[in-house]
Biopython code that builds the backbone (N, CA, C, O; Angstrom):
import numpy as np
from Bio.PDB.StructureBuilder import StructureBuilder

atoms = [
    (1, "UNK", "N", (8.747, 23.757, 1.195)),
    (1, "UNK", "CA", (8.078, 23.097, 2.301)),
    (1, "UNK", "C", (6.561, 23.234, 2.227)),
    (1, "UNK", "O", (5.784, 22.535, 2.878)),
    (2, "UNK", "N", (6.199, 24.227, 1.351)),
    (2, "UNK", "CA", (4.409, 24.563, 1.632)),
    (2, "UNK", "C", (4.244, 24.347, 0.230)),
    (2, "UNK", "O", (3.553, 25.146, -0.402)),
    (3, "UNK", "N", (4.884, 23.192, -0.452)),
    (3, "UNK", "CA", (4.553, 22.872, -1.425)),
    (3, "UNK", "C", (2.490, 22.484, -1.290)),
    (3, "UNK", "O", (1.946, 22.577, -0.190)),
    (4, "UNK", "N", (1.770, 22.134, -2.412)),
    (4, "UNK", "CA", (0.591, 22.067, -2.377)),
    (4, "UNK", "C", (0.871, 20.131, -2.725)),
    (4, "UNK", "O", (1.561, 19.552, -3.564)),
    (5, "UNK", "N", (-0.171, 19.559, -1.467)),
    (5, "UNK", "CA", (0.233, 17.953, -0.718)),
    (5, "UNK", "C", (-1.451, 17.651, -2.100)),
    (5, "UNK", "O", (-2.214, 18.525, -2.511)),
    (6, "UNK", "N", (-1.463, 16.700, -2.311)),
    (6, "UNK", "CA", (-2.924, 16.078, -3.331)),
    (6, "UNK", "C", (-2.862, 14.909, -3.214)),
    (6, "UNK", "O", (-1.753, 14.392, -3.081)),
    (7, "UNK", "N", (-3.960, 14.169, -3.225)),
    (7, "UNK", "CA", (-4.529, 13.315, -3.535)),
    (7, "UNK", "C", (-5.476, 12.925, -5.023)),
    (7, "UNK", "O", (-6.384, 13.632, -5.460)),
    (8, "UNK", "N", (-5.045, 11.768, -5.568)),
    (8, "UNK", "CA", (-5.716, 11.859, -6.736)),
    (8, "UNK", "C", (-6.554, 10.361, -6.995)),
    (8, "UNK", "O", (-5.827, 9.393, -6.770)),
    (9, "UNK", "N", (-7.762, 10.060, -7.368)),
    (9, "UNK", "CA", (-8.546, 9.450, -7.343)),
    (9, "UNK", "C", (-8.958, 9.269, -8.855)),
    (9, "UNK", "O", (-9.300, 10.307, -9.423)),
    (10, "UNK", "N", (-8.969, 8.464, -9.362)),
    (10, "UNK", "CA", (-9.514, 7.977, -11.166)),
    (10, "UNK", "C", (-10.798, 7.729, -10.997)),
    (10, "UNK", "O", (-11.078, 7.663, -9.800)),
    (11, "UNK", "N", (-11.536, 7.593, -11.579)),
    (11, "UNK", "CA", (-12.715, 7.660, -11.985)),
    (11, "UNK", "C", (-13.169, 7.370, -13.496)),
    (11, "UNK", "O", (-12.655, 8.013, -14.412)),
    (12, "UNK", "N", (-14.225, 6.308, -13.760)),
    (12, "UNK", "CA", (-15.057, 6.090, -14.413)),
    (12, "UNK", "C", (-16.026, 7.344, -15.330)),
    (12, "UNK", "O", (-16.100, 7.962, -16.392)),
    (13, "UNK", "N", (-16.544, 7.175, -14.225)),
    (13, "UNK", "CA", (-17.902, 8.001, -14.877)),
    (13, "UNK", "C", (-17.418, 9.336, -14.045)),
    (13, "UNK", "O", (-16.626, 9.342, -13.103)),
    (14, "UNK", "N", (-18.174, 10.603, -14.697)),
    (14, "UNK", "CA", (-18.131, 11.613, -13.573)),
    (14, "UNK", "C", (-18.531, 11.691, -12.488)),
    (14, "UNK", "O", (-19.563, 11.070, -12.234)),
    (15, "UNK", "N", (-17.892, 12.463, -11.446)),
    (15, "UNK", "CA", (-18.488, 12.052, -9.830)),
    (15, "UNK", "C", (-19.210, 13.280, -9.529)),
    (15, "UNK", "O", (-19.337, 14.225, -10.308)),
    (16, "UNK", "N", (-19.695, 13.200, -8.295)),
    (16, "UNK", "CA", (-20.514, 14.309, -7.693)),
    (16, "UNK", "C", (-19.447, 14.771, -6.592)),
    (16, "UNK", "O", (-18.553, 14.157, -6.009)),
    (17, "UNK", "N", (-19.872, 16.034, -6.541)),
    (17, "UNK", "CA", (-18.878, 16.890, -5.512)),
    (17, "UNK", "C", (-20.363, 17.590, -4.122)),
    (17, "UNK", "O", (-21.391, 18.171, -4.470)),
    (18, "UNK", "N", (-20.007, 17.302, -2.803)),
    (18, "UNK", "CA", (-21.246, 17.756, -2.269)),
    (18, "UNK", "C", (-20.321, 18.284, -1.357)),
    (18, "UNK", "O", (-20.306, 17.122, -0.949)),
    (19, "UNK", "N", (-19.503, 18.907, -0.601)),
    (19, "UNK", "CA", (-18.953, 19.289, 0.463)),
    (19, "UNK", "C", (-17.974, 18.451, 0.531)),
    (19, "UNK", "O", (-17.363, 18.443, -0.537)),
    (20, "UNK", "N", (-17.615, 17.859, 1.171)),
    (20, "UNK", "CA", (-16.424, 17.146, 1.712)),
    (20, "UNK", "C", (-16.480, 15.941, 1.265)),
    (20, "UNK", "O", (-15.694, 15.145, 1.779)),
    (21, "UNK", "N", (-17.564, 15.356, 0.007)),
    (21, "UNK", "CA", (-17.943, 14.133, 0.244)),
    (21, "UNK", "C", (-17.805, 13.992, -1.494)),
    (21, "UNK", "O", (-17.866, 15.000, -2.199)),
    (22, "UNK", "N", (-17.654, 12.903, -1.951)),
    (22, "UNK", "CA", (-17.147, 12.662, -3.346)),
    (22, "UNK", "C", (-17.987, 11.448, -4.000)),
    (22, "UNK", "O", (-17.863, 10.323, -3.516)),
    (23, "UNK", "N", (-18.642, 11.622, -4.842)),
    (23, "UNK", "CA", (-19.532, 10.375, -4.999)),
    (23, "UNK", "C", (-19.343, 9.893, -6.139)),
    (23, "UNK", "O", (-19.850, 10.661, -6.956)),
    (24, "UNK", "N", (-18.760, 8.797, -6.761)),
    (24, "UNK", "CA", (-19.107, 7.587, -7.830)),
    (24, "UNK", "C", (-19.899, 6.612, -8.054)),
    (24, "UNK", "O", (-20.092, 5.678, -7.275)),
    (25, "UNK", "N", (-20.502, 6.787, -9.321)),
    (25, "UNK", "CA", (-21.532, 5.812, -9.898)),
    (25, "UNK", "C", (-20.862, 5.329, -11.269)),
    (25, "UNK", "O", (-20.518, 6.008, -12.236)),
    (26, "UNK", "N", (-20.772, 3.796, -11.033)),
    (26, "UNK", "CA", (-20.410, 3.033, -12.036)),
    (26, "UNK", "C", (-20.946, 1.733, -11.932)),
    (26, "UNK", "O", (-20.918, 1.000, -10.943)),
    (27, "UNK", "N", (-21.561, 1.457, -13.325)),
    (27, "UNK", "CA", (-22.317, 0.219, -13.621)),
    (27, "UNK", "C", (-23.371, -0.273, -12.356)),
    (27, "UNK", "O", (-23.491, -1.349, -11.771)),
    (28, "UNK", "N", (-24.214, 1.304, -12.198)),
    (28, "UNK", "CA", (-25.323, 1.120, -10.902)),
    (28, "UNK", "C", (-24.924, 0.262, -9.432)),
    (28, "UNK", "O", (-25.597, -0.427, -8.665)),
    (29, "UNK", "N", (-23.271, 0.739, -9.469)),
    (29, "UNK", "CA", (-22.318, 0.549, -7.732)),
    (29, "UNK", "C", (-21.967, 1.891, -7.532)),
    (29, "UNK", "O", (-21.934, 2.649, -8.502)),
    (30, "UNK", "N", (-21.609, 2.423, -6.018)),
    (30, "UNK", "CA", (-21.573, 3.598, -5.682)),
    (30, "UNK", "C", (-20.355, 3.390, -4.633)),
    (30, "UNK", "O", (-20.418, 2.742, -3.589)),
    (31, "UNK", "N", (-19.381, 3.995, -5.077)),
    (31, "UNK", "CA", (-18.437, 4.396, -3.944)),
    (31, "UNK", "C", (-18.374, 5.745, -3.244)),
    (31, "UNK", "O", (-17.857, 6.593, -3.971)),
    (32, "UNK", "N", (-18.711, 6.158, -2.158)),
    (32, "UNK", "CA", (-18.838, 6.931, -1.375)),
    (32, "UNK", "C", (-17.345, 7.274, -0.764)),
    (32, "UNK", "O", (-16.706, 6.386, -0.200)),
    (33, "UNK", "N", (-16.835, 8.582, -0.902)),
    (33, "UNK", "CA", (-15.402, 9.195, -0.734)),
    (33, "UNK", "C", (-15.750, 10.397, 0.636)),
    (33, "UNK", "O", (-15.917, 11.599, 0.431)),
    (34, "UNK", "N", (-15.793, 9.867, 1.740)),
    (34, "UNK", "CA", (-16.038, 11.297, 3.216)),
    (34, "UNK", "C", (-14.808, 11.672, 3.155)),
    (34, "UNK", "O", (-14.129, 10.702, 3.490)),
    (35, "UNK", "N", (-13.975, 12.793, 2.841)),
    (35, "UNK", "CA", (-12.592, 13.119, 3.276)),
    (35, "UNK", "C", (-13.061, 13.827, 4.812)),
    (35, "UNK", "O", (-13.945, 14.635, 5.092)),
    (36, "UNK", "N", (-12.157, 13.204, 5.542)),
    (36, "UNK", "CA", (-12.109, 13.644, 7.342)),
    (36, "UNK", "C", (-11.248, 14.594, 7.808)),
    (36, "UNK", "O", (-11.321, 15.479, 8.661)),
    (37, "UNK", "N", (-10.239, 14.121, 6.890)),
    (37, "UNK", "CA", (-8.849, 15.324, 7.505)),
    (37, "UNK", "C", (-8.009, 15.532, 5.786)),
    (37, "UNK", "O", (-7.827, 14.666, 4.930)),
    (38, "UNK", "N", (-7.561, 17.307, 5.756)),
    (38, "UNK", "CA", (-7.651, 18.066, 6.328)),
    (38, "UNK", "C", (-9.458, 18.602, 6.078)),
    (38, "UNK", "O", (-10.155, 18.590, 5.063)),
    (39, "UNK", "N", (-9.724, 18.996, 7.368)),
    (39, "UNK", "CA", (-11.238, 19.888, 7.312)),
    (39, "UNK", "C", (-11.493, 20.840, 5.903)),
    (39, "UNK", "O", (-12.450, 20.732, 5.136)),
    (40, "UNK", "N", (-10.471, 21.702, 5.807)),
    (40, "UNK", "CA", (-10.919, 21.962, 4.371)),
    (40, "UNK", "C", (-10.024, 21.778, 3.570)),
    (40, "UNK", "O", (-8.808, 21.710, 3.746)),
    (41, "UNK", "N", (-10.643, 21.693, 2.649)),
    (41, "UNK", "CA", (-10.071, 20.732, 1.197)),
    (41, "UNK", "C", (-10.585, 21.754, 0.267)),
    (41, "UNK", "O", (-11.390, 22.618, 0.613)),
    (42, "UNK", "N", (-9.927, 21.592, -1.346)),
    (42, "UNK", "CA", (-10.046, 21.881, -2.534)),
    (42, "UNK", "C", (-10.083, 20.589, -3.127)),
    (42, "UNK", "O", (-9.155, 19.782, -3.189)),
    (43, "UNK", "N", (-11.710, 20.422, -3.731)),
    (43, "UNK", "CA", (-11.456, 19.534, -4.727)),
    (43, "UNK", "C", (-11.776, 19.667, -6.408)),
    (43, "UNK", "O", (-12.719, 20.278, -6.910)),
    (44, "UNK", "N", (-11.112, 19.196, -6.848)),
    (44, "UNK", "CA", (-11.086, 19.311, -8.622)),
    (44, "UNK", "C", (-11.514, 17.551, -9.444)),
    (44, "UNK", "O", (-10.952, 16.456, -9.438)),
    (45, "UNK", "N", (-12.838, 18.121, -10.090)),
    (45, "UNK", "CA", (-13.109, 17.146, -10.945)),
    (45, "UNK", "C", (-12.486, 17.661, -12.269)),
    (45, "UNK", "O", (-12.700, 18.808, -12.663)),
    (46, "UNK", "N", (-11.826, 16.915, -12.841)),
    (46, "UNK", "CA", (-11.120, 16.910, -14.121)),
    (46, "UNK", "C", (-11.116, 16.100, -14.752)),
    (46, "UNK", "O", (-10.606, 15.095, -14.257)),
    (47, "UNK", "N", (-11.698, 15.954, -16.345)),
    (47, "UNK", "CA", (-12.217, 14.487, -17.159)),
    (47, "UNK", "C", (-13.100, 15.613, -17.797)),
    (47, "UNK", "O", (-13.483, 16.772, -17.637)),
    (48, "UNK", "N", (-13.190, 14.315, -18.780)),
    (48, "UNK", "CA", (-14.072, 14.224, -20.157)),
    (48, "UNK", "C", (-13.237, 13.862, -21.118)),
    (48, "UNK", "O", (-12.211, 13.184, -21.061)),
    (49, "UNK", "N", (-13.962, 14.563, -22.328)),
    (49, "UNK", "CA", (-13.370, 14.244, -23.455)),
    (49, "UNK", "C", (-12.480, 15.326, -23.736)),
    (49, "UNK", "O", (-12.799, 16.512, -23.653)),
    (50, "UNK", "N", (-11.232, 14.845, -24.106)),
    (50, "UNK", "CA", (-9.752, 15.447, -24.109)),
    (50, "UNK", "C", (-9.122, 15.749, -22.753)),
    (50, "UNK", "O", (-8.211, 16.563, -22.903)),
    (51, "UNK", "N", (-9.252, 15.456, -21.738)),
    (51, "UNK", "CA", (-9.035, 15.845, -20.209)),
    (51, "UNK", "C", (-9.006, 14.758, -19.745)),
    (51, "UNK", "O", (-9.095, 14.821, -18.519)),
    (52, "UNK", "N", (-8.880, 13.229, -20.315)),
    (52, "UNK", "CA", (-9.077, 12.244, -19.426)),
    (52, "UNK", "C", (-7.850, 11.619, -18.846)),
    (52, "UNK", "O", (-7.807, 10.656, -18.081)),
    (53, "UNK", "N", (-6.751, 12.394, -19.383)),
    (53, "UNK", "CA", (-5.123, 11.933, -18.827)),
    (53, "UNK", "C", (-4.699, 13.037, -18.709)),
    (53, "UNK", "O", (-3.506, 13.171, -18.984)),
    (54, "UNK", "N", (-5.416, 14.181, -18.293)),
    (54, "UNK", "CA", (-4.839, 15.288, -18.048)),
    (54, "UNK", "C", (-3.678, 15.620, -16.895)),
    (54, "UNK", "O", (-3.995, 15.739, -15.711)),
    (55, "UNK", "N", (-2.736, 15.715, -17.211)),
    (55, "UNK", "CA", (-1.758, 16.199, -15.579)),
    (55, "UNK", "C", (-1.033, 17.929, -16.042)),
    (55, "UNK", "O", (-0.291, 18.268, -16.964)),
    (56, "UNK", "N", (-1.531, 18.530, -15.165)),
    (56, "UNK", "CA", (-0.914, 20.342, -14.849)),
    (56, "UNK", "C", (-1.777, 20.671, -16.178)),
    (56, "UNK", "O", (-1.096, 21.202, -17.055)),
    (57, "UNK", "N", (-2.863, 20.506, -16.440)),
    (57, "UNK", "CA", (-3.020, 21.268, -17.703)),
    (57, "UNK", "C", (-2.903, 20.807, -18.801)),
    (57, "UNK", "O", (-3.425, 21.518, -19.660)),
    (58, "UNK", "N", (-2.288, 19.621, -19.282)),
    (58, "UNK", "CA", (-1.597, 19.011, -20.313)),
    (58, "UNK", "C", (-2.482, 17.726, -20.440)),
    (58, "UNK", "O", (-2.711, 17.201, -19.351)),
    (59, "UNK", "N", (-3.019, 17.117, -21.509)),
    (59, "UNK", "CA", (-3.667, 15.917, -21.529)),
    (59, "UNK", "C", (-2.369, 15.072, -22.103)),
    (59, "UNK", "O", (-1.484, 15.742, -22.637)),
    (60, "UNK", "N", (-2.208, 13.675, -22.027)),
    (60, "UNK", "CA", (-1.699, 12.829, -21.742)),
    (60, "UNK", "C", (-2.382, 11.517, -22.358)),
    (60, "UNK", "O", (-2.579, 10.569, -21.598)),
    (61, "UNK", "N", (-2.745, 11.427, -23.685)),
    (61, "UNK", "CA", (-3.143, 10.077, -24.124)),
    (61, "UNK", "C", (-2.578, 9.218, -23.900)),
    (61, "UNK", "O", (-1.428, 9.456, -23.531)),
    (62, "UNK", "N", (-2.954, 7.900, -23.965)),
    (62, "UNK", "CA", (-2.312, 6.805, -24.656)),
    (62, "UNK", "C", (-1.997, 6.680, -25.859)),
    (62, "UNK", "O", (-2.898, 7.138, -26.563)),
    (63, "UNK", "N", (-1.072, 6.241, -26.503)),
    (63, "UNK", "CA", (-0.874, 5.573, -27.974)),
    (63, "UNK", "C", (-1.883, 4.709, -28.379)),
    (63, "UNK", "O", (-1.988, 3.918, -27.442)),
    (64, "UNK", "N", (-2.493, 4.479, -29.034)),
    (64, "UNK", "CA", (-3.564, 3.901, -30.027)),
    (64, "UNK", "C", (-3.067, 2.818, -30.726)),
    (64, "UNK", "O", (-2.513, 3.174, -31.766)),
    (65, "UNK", "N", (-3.061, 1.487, -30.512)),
    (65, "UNK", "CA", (-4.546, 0.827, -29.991)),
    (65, "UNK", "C", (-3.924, 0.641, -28.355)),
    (65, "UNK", "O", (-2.845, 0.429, -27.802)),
    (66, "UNK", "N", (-5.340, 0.868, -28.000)),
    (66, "UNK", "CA", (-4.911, 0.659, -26.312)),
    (66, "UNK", "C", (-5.829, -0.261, -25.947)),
    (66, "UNK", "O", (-6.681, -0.632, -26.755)),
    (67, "UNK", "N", (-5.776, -0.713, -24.767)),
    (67, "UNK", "CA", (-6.950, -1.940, -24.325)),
    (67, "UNK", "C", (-7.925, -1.698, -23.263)),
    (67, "UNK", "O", (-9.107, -2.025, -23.151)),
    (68, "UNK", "N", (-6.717, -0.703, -22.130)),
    (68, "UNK", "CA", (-7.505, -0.308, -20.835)),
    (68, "UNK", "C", (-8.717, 0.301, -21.393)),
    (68, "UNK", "O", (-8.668, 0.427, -22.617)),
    (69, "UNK", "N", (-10.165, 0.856, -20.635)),
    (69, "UNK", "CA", (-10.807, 1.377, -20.495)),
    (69, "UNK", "C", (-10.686, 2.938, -19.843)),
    (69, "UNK", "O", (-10.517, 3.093, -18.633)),
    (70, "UNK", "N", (-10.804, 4.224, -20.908)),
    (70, "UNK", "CA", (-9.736, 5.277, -20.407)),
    (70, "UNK", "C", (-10.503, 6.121, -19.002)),
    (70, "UNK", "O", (-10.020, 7.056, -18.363)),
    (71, "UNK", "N", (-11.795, 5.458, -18.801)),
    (71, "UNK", "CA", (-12.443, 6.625, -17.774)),
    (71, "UNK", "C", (-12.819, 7.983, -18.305)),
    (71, "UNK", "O", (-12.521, 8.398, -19.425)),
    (72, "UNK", "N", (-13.393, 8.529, -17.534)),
    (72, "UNK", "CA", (-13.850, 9.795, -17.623)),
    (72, "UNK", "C", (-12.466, 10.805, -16.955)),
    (72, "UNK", "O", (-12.327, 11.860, -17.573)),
    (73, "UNK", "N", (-11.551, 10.603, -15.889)),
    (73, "UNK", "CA", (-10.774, 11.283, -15.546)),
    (73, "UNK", "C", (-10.338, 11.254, -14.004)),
    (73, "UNK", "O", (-10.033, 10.236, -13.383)),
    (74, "UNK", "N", (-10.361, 12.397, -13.565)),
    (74, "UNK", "CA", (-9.940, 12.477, -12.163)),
    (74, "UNK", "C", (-10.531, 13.467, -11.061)),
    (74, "UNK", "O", (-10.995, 14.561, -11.383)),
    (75, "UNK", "N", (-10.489, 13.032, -9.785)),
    (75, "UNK", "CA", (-10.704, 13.606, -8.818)),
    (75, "UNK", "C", (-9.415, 14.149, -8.105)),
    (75, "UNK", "O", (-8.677, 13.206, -7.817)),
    (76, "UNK", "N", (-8.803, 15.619, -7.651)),
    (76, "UNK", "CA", (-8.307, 15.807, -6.819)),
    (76, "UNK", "C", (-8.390, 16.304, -5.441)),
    (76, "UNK", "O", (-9.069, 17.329, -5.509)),
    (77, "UNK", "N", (-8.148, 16.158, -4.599)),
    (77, "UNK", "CA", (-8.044, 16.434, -3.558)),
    (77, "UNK", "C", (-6.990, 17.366, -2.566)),
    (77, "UNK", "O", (-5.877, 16.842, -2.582)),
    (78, "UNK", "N", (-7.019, 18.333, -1.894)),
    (78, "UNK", "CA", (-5.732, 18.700, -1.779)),
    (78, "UNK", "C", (-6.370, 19.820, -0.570)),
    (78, "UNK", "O", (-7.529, 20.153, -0.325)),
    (79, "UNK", "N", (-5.234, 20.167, -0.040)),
    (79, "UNK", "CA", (-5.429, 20.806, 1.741)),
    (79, "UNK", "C", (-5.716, 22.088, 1.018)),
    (79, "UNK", "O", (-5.189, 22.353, -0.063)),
    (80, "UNK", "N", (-6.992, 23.284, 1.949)),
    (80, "UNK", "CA", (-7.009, 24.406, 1.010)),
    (80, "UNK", "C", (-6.061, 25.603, 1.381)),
    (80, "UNK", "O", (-5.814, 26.625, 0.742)),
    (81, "UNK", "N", (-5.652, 25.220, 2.473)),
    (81, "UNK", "CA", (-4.544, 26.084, 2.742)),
    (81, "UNK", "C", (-3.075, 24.938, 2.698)),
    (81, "UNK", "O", (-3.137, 23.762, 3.058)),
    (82, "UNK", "N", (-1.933, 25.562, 2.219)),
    (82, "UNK", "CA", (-1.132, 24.802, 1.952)),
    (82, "UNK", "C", (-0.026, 24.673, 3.334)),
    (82, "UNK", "O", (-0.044, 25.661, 4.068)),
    (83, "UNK", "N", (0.532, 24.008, 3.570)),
    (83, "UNK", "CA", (1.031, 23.600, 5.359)),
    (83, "UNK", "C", (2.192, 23.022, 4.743)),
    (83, "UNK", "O", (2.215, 22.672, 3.563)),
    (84, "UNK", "N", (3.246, 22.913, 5.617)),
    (84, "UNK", "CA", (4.643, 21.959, 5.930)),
    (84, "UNK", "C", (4.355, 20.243, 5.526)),
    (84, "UNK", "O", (4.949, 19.415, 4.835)),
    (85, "UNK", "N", (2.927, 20.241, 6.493)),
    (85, "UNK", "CA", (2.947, 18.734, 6.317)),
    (85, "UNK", "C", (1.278, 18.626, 6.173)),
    (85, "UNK", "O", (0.657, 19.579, 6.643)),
    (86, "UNK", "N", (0.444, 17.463, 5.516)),
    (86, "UNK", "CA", (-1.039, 17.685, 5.468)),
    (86, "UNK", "C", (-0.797, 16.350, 5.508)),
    (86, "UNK", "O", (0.171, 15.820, 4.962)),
    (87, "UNK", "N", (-1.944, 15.571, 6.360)),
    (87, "UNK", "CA", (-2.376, 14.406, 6.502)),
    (87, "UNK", "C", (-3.815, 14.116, 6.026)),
    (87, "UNK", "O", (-4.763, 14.519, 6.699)),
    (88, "UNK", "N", (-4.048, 13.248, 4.586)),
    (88, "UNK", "CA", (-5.356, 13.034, 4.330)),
    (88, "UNK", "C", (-5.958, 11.879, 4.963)),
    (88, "UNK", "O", (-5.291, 10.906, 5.313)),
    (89, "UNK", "N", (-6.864, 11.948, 5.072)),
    (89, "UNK", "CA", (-7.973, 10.588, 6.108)),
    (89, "UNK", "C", (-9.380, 10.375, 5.387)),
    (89, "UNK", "O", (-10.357, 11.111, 5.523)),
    (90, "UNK", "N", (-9.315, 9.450, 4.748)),
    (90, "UNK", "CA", (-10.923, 9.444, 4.085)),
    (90, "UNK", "C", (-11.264, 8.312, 4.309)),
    (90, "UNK", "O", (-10.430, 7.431, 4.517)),
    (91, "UNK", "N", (-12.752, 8.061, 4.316)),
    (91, "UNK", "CA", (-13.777, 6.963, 4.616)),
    (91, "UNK", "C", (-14.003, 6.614, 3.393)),
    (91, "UNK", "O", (-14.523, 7.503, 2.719)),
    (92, "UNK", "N", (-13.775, 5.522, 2.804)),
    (92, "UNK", "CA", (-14.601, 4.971, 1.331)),
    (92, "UNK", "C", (-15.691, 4.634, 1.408)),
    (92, "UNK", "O", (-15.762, 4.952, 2.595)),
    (93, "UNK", "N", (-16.608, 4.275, 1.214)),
    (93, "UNK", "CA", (-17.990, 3.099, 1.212)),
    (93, "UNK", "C", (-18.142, 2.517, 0.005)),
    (93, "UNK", "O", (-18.433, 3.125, -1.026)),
    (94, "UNK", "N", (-17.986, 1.561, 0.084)),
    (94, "UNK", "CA", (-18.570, 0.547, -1.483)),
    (94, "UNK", "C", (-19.540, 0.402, -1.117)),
    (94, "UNK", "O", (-19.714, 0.057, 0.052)),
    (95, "UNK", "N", (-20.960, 0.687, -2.303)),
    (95, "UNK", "CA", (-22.189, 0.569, -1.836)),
    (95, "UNK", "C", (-22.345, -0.321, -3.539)),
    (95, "UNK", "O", (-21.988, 0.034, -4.662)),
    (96, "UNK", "N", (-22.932, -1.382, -3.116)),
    (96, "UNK", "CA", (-23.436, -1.914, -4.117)),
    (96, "UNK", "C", (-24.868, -2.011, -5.198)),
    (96, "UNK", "O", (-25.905, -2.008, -4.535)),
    (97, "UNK", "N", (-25.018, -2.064, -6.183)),
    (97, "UNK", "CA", (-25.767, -1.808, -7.021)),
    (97, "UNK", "C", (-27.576, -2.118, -5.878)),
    (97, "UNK", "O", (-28.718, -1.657, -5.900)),
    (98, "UNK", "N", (-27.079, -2.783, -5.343)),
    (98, "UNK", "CA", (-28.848, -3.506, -5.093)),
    (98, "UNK", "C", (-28.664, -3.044, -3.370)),
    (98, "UNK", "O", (-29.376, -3.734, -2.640)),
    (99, "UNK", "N", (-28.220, -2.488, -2.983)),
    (99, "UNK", "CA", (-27.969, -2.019, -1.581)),
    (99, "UNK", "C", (-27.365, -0.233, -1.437)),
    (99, "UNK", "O", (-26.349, 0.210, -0.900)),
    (100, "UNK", "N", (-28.610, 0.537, -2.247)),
    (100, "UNK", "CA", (-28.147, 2.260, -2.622)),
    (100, "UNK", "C", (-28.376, 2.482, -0.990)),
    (100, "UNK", "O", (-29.214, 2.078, -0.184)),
    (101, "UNK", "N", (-27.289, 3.267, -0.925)),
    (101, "UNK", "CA", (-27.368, 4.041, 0.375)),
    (101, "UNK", "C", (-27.217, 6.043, 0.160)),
    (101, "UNK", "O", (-26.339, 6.631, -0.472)),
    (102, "UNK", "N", (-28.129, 6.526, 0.755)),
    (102, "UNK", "CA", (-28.231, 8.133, 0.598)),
    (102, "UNK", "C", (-26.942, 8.354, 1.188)),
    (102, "UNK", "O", (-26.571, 7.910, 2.275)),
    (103, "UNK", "N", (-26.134, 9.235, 0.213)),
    (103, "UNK", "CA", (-24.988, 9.907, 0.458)),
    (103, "UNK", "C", (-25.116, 10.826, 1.360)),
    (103, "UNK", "O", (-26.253, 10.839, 1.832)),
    (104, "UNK", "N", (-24.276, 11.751, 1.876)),
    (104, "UNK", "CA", (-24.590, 12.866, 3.013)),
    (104, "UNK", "C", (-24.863, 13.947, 2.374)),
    (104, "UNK", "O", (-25.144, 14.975, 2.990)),
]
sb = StructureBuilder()
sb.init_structure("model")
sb.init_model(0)
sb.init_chain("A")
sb.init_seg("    ")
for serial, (resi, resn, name, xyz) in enumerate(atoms, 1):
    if name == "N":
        sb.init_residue(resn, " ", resi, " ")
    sb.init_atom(name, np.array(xyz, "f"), 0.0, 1.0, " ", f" {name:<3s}", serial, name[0])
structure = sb.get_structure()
C-alpha cells in the first residue's frame, strides 16, 4: 500500500531543478513544470549519455537504426514521504521562444 506513487516526465535537453519547480529548454521554448501537490516531493533528473532509457538503474536502448530523437532522459517526480494514496497536481507553462518568462 505505501508503495512509492511517481511521475515521470521525458525530456529533451537537461532540465533545471529549483524547488518545486522543473524547467525545460528546447529549441529556445520553455516549459515551466510548478508541482502543487504533494508539497514535498523528490525529484530525480536522470539522462545523458548511457542513462537516456534508463528504468530502476538499467538503461534500456533502442535497437539501431532508430528514427525517434532519443532525448537527454527523464524527470521524476514522486511524494517524499511515501502514503496509501498521493495525488500529483502540476501547473505546466509553455513559454515560447520570443515570449521568455522568469521562472520562480
Amino acid at each position: 500500500p505505501n508503495a512509492r506513487k511517481a511521475v515521470h516526465l521525458h525530456c529533451q535537453t537537461p532540465p533545471v531543478v529549483r524547488g518545486n519547480t522543473v524547467i525545460f529548454e528546447n529549441g529556445g521554448n520553455r516549459a515551466v513544470c510548478e508541482i502543487l501537490s504533494p508539497q514535498k516531493v523528490r525529484i530525480e533528473a536522470i539522462g545523458g549519455e548511457g542513462h537516456q532509457f534508463e528504468v530502476d538503474g538499467e538503461n534500456f536502448p533502442p535497437k539501431s537504426p532508430y528514427t525517434a530523437e532519443a532525448g537527454w532522459g527523464q524527470v521524476i517526480i514522486s511524494a517524499a514521504d511515501p502514503t496509501e494514496k498521493t495525488v500529483f497536481q502540476m501547473e505546466i507553462k509553455i513559454i515560447p521562444s520570443h515570449k521568455k518568462e522568469k521562472a520562480k
